[in-house]
C-alpha positions, 0 to 999 in steps of 0.5 A, a space after each residue: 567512292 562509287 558502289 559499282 565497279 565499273 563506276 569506281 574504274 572510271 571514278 579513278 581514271 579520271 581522278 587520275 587525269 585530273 592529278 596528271 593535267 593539273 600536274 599535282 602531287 599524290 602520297 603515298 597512301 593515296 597512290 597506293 589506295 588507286 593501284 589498288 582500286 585500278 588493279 581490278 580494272 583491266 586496261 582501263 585507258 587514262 586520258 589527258 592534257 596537261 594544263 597550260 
């Protein structure tokens, strides 16, 4: 994870469009440990299209 905050905000959106254009699963911990991190985020915008 990145040391600045504003480098993890952005760290995680695009983990976050990743997951989504690929359409691949995410645990329970793993979304837990992102709605952490993305709540000090504000209204950081998640961006993408899924795959063909």
């Amino acid at each position: 994870m990145p040391p600045s905050a504003d480098a993890r905000c952005t760290y995680v959106a695009d983990w976050v469009s990743t997951k989504l254009r690929w359409q691949l699963t995410v645990d329970t911990s793993e979304r837990n440990a992102l709605a952490e991190i993305a709540e000090g985020c504000g209204q950081q915008q998640v961006e993408y299209a899924v795959a063909p």
